[in-house]
N, C-alpha and C positions, 0 to 999 in steps of 0.2 A: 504493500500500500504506500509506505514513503517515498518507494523508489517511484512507481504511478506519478504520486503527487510531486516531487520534485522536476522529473521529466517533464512533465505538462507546465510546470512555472517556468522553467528555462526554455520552453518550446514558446511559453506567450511571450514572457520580454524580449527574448531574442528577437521574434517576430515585429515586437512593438522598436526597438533599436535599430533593426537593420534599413526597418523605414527610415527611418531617419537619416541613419549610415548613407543610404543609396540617393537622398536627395541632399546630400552634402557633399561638396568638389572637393574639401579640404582633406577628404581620406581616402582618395582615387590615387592611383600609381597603375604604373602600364605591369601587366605579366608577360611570361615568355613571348608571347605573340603580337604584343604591341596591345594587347587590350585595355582598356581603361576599365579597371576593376577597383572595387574599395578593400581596406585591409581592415576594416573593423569588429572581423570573426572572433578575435583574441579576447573582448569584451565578456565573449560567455564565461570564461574563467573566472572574472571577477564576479560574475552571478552565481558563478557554480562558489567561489570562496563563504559568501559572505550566506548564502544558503547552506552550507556546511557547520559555520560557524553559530548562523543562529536553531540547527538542527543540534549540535553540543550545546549549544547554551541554555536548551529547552528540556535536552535529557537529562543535564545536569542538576537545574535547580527548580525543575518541579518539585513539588512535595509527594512523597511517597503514596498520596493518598489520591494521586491523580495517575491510578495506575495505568488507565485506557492512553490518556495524554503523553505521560512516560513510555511506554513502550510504543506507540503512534514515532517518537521521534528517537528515539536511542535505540530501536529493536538491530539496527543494522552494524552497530558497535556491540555485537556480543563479545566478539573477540578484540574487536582494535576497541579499548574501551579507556579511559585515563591513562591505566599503566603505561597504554601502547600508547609510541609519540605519532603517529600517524596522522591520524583525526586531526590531535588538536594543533601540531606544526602545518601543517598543509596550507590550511588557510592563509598565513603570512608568509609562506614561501610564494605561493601560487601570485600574490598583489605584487611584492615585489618582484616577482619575475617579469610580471606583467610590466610594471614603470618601466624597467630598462631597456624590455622591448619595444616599448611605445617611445619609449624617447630616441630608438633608435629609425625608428619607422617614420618618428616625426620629425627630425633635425639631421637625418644622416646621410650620407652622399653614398653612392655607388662605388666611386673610385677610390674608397678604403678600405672595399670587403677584404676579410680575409684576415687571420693571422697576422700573414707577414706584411699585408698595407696597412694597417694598424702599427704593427711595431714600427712601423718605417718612416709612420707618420709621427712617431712619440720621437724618432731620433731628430726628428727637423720640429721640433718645439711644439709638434701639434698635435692637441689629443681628442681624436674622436668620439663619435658618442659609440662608435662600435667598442673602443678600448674603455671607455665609461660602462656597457653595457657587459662585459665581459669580468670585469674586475667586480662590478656590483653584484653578479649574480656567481659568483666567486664565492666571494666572502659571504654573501647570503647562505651559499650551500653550505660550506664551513660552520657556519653559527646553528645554522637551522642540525646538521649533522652531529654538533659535538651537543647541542641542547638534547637531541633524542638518545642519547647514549648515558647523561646523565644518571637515570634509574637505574642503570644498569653498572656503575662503577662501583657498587660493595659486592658486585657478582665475579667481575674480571679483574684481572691484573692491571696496573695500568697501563704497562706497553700495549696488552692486548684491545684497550679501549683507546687508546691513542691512536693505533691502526685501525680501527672501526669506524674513530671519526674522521679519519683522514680518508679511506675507502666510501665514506657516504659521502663525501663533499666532493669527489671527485665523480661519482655515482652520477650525483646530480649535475653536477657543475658540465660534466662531458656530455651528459643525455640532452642537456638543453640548449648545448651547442650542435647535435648530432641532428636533433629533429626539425631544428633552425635551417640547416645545409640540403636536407633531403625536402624543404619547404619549395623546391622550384617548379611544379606541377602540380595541377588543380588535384587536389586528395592525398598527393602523394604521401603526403607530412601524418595526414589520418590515417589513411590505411599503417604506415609504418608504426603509429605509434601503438593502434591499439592491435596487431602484432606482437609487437613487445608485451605489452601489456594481457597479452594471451600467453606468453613464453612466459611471463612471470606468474598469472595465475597457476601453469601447470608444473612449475617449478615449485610453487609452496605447494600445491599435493602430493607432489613426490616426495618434499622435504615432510611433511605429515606424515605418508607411509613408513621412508624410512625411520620418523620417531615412534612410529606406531600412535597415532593419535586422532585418530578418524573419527572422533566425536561428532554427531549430526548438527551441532550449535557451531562446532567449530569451522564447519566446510561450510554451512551458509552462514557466518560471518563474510569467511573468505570472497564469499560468490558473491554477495551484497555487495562490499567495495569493490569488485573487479567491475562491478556494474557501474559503481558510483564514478567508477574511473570510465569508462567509454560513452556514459551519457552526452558530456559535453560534445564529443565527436557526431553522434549521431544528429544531434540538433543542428548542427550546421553545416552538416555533409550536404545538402541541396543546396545551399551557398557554394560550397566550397568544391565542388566536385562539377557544379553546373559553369563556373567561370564567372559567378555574379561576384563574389567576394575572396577572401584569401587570407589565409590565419595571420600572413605576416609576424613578425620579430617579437609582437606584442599578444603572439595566440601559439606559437611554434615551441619560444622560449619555457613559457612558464607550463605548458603538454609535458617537454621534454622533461624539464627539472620536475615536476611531480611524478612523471615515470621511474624519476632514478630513485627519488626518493621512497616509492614504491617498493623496489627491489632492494634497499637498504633496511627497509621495513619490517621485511619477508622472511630477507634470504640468510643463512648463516655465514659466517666469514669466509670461507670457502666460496660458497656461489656467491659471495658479491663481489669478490676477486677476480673470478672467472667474467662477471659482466661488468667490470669497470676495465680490464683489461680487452675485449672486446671494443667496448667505447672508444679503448684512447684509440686502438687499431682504426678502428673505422675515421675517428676526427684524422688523426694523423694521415691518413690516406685520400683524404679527400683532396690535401693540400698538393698533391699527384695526379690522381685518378678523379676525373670525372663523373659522378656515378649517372647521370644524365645519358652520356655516352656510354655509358657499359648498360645500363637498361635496353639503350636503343637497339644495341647488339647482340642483348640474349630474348631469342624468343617467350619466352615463359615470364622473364620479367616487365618484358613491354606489354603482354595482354595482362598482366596483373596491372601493372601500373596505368594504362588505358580501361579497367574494367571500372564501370559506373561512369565514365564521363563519356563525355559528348565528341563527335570528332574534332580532330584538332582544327583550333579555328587561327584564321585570316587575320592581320591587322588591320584595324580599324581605318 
């Protein structure tokens, strides 16, 4: 029922925003094709934050005696529930992720993408809002990474918590650069993230089996969040896959960084090793490899990456 009800409030504002979006020039940028599209998809995050957050705020300090109301809005935190830093970090990673890509989206030029045009621009006195959006959601993963690990320091050693917050900050800090880069096609950025985001749900089932802990509370915890995690996509996949709109920096960004944090969440030290090193693999290779160009050239990945959009279109 919450899940119902939240999908349907993100399906109305969205709707109620994009109007808006779509008759204002100040959020239009061309996509690959020269189209004039708006980047204002990123906005559902911040609906989806702040509906999360008054969804904890509501499980939290109802009174006991409002049992129908209390589990109406907490039944889907059986398992991510205070202990677990999930729920309640998310919400402030996801905002800030969102500024930096919006201030990238909204003051940034073309001719510093990258890594290496950023740094290249810091050695000639100039700092972009790319190298501002990089650093900010840095240290964002960082803070947000070593807060969640907290509860957890009278459990571990602290070298071994010291690596777990450096493994989650990196988790995030690469994932939200990863889904940023794969953002150059109508979907592409959606389809990869909730992907991922399928690899990680089937990744805590495995890690559950092998704990042995297949409690029926505990799988639809799991299954609730995985859901709560691809709502956002779904609501704006008809924007985003039709060519009307585009996640852009300020919808790509803070996807990615919740995805990592997702898997920081989840996975035990091991599996989050295994996907932060994956991560850098992929950032670090992009700054090579094309993946644009390598889709185009495997069959199986250009009709994935072509399925649900429209044919490719013409400049305007």
């Amino acid at each position: 029922m919450t899940i119902f009800v939240i999908g349907s409030l993100l399906w109305l504002i969205m709707k109620l925003v994009m109007g808006r979006v779509f008759s204002s020039q100040e959020t239009s940028t061309r996509n690959y094709a020269g189209r004039s599209v708006h980047y204002g998809l990123g906005f559902v995050w911040i609906i989806w934050a702040v509906l999360l957050f008054i969804c904890n705020l509501l499980g939290s300090f109802l009174p006991d005696s409002s049992v129908w109301w209390k589990s109406f809005f907490s039944h889907f935190s059986l398992y991510f529930n205070s202990v677990n830093p999930f729920l309640r970090l998310a919400t402030p990673l996801v905002i800030a992720c969102f500024f930096f890509g919006w201030l990238d989206d909204r003051f940034g030029k073309r001719g510093d993408g990258g890594f290496k045009g950023h740094i290249k621009a810091l050695f000639h006195g100039k700092i972009t809002t790319g190298m501002i959006k990089v650093l900010g959601i840095g240290f964002t993963a960082l803070a947000v990474s070593a807060l969640s690990f907290i509860d957890y320091l009278d459990f571990y050693q602290e070298s071994y918590a010291l690596a777990m917050v450096i493994l989650g900050g990196l988790a995030i800090a690469l994932s939200a650069n990863f889904i940023n880069l794969v953002d150059l096609r109508p979907a592409r950025a959606s389809k990869v993230y909730c992907l991922l985001a399928l690899v990680g749900f089937f990744g805590v089932l495995i890690k559950l089996w092998l704990y042995n802990q297949y409690q029926w509370w505990l799988l639809f915890g799991h299954l609730l969040i995985f859901i709560w995690l691809i709502i956002p996509i779904l609501v704006v996949w008809p924007y985003d896959a039709g060519e009307k709109a585009m996640l852009g920096d300020a919808g790509a960004n803070p996807a990615g960084a919740l995805l990592g944090f997702y898997f920081t969440c989840t996975l035990g030290g091991v599996g989050l090793a295994v996907y932060v090193a994956i991560m850098l693999f992929l950032n670090l290779a992009s700054e090579k490899v094309s993946y644009s160009a390598l889709i185009e050239r495997t069959p199986f990945l250009k009709w994935l990456d072509m399925l649900g959009r429209p044919k490719p279109s013409q400049p305007e």
